[in-house]
N, C-alpha and C positions, 0 to 999 in steps of 0.2 A: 886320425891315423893315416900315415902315408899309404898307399896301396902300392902291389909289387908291380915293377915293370915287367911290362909283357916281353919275352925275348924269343920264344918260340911258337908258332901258330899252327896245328893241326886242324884238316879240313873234313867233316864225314858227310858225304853223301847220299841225300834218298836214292836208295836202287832204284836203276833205271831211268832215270827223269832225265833227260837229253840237256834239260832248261836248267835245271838244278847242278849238271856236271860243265857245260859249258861256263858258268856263274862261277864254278870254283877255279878253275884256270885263270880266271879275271882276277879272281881275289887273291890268288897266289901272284898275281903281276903286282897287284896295287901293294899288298905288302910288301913285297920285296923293294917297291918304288920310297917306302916310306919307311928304310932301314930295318927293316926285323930281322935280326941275323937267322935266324932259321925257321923258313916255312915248309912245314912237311908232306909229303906225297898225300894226296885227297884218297883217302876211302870210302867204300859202301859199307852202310849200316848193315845191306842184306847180305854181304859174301859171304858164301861158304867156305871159301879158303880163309885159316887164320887172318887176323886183322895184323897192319904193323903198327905192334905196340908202340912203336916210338910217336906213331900219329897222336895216341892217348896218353902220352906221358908230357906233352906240350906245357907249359902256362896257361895256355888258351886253346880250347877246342870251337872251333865254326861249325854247326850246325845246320845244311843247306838242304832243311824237307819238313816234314810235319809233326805234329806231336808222337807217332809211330818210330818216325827218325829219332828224334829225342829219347824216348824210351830205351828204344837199342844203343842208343848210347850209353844210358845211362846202367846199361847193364855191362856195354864194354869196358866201360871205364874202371872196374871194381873195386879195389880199396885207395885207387889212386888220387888225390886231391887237386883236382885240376878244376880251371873254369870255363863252362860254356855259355857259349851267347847263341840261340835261336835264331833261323830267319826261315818263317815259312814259306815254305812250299806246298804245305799239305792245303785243307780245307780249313779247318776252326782254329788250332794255332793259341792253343791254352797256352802250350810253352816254347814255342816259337812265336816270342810275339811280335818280333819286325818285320814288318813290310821287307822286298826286296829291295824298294825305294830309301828306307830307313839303316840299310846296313851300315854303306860306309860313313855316314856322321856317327854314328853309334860307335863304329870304330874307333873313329879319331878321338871321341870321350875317351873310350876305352884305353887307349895308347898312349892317351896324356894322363891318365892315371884316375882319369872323373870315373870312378864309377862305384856302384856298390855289389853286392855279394849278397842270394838267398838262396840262404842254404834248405833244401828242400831232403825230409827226413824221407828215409826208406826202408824197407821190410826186409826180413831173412826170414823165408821159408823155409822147411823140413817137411815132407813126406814119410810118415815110418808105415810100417806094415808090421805089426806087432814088433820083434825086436832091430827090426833092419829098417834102414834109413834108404829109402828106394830114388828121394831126388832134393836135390838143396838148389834156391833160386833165391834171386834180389828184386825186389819190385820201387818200381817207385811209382806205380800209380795202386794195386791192388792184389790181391789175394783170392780168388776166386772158386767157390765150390760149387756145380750147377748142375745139370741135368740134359740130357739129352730133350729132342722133341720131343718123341713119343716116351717116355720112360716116366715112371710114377711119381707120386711126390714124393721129397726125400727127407728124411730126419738127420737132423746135424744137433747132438751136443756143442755147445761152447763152456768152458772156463775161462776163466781170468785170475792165473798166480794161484789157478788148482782150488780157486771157489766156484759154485757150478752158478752160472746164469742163467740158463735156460736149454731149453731142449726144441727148437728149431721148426716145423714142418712147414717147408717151401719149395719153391722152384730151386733155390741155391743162399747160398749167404755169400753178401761182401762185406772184406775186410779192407776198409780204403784206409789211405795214407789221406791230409789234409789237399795233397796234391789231386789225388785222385778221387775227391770229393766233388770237383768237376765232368768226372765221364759215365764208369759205370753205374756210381751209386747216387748220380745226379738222379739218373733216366730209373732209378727203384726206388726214386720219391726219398731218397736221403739228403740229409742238408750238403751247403758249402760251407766249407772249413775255411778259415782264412792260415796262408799257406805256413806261418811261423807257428802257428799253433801246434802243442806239443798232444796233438793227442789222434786217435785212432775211430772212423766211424766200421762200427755192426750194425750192415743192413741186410734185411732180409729180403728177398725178392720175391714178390707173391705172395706171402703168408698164408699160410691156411686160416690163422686167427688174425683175422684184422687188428689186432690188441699188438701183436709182437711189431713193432714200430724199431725203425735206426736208433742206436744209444750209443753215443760218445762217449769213449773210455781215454784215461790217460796212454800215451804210446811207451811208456818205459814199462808197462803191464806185460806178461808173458801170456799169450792168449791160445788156448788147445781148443782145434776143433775133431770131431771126430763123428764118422760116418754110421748112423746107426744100424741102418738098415740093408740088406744086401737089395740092387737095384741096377740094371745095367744102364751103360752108359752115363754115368756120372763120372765128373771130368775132375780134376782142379786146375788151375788156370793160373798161370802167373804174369800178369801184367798183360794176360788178352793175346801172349805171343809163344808163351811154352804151354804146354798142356801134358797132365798125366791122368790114366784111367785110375780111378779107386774102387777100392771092393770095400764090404762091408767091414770094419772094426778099423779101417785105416785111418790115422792121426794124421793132422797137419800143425806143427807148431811153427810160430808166429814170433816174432822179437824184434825188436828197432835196432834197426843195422847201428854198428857204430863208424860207417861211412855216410858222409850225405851228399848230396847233387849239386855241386855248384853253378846255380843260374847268374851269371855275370849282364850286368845293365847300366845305362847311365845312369846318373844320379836322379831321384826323385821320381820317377818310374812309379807310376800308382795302380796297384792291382785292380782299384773298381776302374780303371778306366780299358783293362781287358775283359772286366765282368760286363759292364755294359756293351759295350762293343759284339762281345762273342755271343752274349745271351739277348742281346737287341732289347733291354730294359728301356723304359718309355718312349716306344715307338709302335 
């Protein structure tokens, strides 16, 4: 199948990075050199001022920072079907995975139409407090319920589609996407998902019973968790970038967004050759 011609190019930048905003000025020269009728004004991931939408409504979003930058994107974007291409600037670069050296060939795939499309699933969360709905967010890496340093251990009910699974007692529980089966729930001994896979890891962090281990659940599941016990400082966490306090009996429900993230690449792009790389696998 033909793939669509790119005609507009929005640029988002890591706040802050001098190296990352200078980069995007160049990239707005090179396209314009290489006919893309509209390349739009570069913004930051981090502004507090509204973003301009028209930057997110492009064919093509540029992506010039780290997997952090990606996220916020991926949260600007919201039900809009656009595609992004990564080029890190961060550190590890799960989902920015071109070099800055690697950009403009990548482009030129991209602009001759080489390229392919992975679509990466993401979460809708809900916050309720018995009848009130206190915050709604989109994740695309996780789901996060946890604990302050000093504050006790906490009990977290989960369900799945209103069957009870278990009853929790950890430091916190994550609800990763296949995406974010590389970050937080890497580092709480949960597996890695391969990223097409259609399904959702529950890992618990710390366990009180060494027995309660990560379980892979299908992602079109409706998944309730809820806070047993009252306990200050417990957070919930969206994507490691929003956060809300919870009190005891507060719900968080869970559902697979019917948006997903479109990561755009050249053709033939092989995910273990970022799994090796970024996890330094035999070396």
């Amino acid at each position: 199948m033909q793939n669509s011609q790119i005609r507009s190019v929005g640029i988002v930048v890591k706040p802050s990075h001098a190296e990352a905003s200078a980069t995007a000025v160049e990239l707005s020269a090179w396209l314009r050199n290489r006919g893309i009728p509209e390349v739009l004004e570069p913004v930051s991931a981090g502004e507090s001022r509204p973003v301009n939408r028209q930057t997110l409504d492009a064919d093509l979003v540029v992506v010039l920072g780290g997997d952090g930058t990606m996220i916020s994107t991926a949260r600007l974007v919201g039900d809009k079907d656009v595609l992004v291409l990564g080029v890190n600037y961060g550190s590890l670069g799960y989902l920015t995975d071109f070099r800055i050296e690697e950009m403009f060939p990548a482009l030129e795939a991209i602009l001759a139409g080489r390229y392919d499309i992975d679509r990466r699933v993401m979460l809708d969360a809900e916050h309720w407090r018995e009848d009130q709905k206190l915050a709604v967010g989109r994740v695309l890496n996780d789901v996060v319920i946890n604990k302050a340093a000093l504050a006790r251990i906490i009990e977290i009910d989960v369900r799945l589609n209103d069957l009870f699974v278990n009853s929790y007692r950890a430091d916190g529980l994550i609800v990763s996407t296949p995406t974010g089966s590389t970050a937080y729930n890497l580092s709480a001994g949960g597996p890695i998902v391969y990223p097409s896979m259609n399904a959702v890891v529950l890992t618990p962090i710390c366990p009180f019973t060494l027995t309660n281990r990560p379980i892979v659940v299908p992602d079109n599941a409706e998944i309730a968790l809820t806070l047993d016990d009252e306990n200050e400082g417990v957070i919930l966490s969206l994507d490691g970038q929003t956060g809300y306090p919870m009190r005891a009996g507060d719900r968080v429900l869970i559902r697979k967004s019917r948006t997903t993230f479109n990561i755009v690449h050249p053709e033939n792009r092989n995910y273990f050759d970022v799994l090796r790389d970024k996890l330094k696998w035999g070396r």
